[in-house]
C-alpha positions in Angstrom: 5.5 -25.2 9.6 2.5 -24.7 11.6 -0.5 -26.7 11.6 -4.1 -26.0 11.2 -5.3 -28.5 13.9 -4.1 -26.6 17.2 -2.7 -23.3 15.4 -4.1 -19.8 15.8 -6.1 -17.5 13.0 -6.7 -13.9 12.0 -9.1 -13.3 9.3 -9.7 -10.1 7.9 -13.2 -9.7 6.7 -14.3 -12.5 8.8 -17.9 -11.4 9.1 -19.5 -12.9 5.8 -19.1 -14.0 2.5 -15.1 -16.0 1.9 -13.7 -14.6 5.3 -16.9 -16.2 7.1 -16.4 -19.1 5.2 -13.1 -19.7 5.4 -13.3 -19.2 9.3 -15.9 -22.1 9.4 -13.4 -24.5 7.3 -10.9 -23.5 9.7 -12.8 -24.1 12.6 -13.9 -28.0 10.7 -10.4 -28.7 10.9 -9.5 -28.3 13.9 -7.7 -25.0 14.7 -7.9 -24.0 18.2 -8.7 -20.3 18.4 -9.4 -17.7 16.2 -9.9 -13.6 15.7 -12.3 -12.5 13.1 -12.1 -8.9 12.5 -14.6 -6.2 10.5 -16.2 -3.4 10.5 -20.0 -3.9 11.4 -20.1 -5.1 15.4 -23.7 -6.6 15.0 -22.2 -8.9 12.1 -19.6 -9.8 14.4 -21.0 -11.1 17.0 -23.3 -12.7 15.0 -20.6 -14.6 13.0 -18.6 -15.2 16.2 -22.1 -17.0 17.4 -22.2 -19.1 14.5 -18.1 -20.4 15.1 -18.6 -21.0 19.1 -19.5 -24.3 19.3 -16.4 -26.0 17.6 -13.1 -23.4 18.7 -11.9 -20.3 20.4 -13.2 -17.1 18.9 -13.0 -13.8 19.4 -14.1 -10.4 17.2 -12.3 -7.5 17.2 -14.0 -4.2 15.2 -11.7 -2.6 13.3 -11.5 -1.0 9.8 -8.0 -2.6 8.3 -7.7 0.1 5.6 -6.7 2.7 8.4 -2.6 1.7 9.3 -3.3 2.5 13.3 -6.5 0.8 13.0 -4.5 -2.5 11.2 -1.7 -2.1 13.4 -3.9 -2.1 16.5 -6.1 -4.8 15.7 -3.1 -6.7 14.8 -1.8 -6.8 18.2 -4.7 -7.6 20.2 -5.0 -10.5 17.6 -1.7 -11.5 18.7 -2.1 -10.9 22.4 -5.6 -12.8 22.7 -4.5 -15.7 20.5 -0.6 -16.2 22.1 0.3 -15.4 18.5 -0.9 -15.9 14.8 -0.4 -19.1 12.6 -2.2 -17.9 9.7 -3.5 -14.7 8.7 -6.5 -14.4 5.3 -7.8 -11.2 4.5 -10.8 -10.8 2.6 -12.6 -7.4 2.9 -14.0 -5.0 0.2 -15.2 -1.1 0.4 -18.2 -0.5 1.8 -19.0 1.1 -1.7 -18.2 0.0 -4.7 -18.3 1.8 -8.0 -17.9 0.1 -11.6 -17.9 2.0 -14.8 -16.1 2.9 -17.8 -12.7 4.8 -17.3 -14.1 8.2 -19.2 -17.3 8.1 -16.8 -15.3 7.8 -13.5 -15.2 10.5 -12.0 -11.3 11.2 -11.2 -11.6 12.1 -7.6 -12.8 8.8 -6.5 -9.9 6.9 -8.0 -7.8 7.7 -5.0 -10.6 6.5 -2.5 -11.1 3.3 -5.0 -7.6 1.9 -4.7 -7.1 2.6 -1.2 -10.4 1.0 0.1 -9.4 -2.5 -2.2 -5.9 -2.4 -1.7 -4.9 -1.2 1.6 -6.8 -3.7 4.1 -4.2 -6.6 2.8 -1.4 -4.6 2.6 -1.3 -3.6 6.0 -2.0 -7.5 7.4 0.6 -8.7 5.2 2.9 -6.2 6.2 2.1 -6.9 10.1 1.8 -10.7 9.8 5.1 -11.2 7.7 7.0 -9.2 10.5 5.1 -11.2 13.3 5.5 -14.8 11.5 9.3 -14.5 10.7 10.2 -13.5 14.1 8.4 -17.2 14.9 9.8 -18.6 12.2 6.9 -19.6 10.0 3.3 -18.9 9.3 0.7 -18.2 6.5 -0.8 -15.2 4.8 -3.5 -15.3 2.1 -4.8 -12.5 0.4 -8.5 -12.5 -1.5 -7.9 -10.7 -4.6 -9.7 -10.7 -7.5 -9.2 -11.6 -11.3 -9.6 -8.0 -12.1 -5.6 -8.1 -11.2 -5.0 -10.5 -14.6 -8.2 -10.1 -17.0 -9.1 -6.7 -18.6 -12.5 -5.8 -18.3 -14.1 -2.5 -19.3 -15.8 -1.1 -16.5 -13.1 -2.7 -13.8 -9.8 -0.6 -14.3 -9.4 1.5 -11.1 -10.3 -2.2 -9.0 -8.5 -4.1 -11.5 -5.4 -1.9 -10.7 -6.3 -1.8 -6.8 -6.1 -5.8 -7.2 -3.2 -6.3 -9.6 -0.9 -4.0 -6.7 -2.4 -7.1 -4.3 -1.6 -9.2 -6.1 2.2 -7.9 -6.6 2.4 -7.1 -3.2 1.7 -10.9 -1.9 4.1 -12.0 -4.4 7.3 -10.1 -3.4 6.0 -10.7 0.2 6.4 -14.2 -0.4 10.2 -13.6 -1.8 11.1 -11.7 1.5 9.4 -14.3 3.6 10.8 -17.6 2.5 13.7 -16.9 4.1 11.8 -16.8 7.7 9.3 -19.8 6.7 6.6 -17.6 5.8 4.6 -18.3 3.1 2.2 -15.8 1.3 0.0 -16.6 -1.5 -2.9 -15.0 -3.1 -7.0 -16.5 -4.2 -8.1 -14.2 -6.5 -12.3 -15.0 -7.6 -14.5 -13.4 -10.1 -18.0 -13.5 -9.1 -19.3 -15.5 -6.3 -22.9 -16.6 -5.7 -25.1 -14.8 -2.1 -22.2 -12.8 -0.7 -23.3 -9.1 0.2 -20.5 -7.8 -2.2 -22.3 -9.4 -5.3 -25.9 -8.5 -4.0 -24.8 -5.0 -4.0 -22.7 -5.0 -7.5 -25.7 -6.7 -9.1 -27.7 -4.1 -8.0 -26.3 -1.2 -10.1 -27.7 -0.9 -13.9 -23.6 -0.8 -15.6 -22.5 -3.4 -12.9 -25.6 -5.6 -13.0 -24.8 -5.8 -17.3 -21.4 -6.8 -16.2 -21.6 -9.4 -13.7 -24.7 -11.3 -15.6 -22.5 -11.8 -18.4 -19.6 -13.3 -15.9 -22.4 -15.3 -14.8 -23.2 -16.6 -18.2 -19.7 -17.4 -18.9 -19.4 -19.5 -15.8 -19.1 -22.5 -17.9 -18.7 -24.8 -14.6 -20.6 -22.3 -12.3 -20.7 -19.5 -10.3 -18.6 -20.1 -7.4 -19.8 -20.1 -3.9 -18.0 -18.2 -0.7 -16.8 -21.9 0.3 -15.6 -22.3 -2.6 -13.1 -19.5 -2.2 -12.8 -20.4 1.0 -11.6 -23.8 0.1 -8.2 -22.6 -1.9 -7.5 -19.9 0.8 -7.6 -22.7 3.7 -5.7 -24.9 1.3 -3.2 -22.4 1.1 -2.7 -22.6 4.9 -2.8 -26.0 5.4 0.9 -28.4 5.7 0.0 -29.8 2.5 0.8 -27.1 0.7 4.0 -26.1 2.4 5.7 -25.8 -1.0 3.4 -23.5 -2.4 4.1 -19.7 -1.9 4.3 -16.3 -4.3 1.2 -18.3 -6.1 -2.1 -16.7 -7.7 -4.9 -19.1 -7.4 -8.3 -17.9 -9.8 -11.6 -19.9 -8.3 -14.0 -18.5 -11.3 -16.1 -21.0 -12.5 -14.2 -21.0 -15.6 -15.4 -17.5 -16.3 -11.4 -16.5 -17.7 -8.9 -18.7 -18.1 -5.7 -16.6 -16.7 
């Protein structure tokens, strides 16, 4: 079972918000070298900056949701770092869209799913090949509690999340066998991340989300937060622990 101190790391979505966050933990506790891969290059280097002083890092722009893009950034990931210990995704769409199912219009449903779902698919796939053939690793998927509560207005990414969610799971059946374990963080809102910024500015999603907020009975949780169960989820301690669906919500649902 490979250990944080010393061990190598991909995060998906690395560039802000839990991904950044979770990179920083990572980097607190030790781990020697680590690839942080996104979309926007400016934010990149900028989070890469930010990571320098304490381990190895390296950036990588890529968009995961594309399968030669994934497959790609995958292997230089693995090339750069001698091989991947533990492997978090954390990305959303670039635009995201909440409303009732009879006001969504049908032909973005498609583009919906695909931009939530696909990003983690394609690391787990890659990762749980890449960690059985070494005989053990990590993978952790940021979801969403969309996958277990029903909320009106969040059907098309509550069923992008839910097929995560799934996904992770029976992963984590086909990769005990090989040492590999795969678990899942799934958050409701979370305070100062781009994602929220941009949900809270829409009039139907802005309704939505303040009353998440209200609900938060022991607060909205932060990025680190999140952060704190994936790493968790990666560290020796929790070696027992896989096929698992972790909510970090503030107490917003109780699922």
């Amino acid at each position: 079972m490979p250990e944080v101190e010393g061990g190598t790391a991909l995060v998906v979505g690395g560039t802000s918000g839990v991904g950044l966050a979770a990179a920083h933990l990572l980097a607190d506790r030790g781990l020697r070298a680590i690839v942080l891969a996104g979309r926007d290059a400016e934010r990149g280097a900028t989070a890469a900056q930010q990571l320098a002083d304490r381990v190895e890092v390296h950036f990588v722009q890529a968009d995961a949701g594309d399968a030669d893009g994934a497959t790609v950034m995958f292997a230089h990931a693995v090339e750069v770092l001698g091989g991947i210990d533990f492997a978090i995704t954390s990305t959303v769409p670039s635009r995201i869209e909440l409303d009732l199912i009879h006001r969504t219009p049908v032909h973005s449903i498609g583009a919906t799913i695909t931009g939530f779902a696909l990003p983690p698919l394609h690391v787990t796939r890659l990762a749980l090949e890449h960690m059985g053939a070494r005989g053990g690793g990590a993978i952790v998927n940021v979801a969403s509690d969309a996958a277990k509560v029903p909320t009106p207005g969040e059907s098309i990414i509550g069923a992008a999340m839910a097929g995560i969610v799934m996904f992770s799971r029976v992963a984590a059946l086909e990769g005990r066998r090989n040492g590999v374990r795969v678990n899942a963080v799934t958050p409701s809102l979370i305070a100062d991340t781009p994602t929220t910024d941009r949900v809270l500015a829409d009039g139907f999603s802005a309704k939505l989300f303040a009353s998440a907020a209200r609900a938060a009975a022991l607060g909205v949780a932060s990025a680190r937060d999140v952060a704190e169960a994936a790493v968790f989820l990666c560290e020796a301690r929790s070696g027992r622990t896989t096929g698992q669906v972790i909510s970090v919500n503030g107490a917003i649902s109780i699922a």
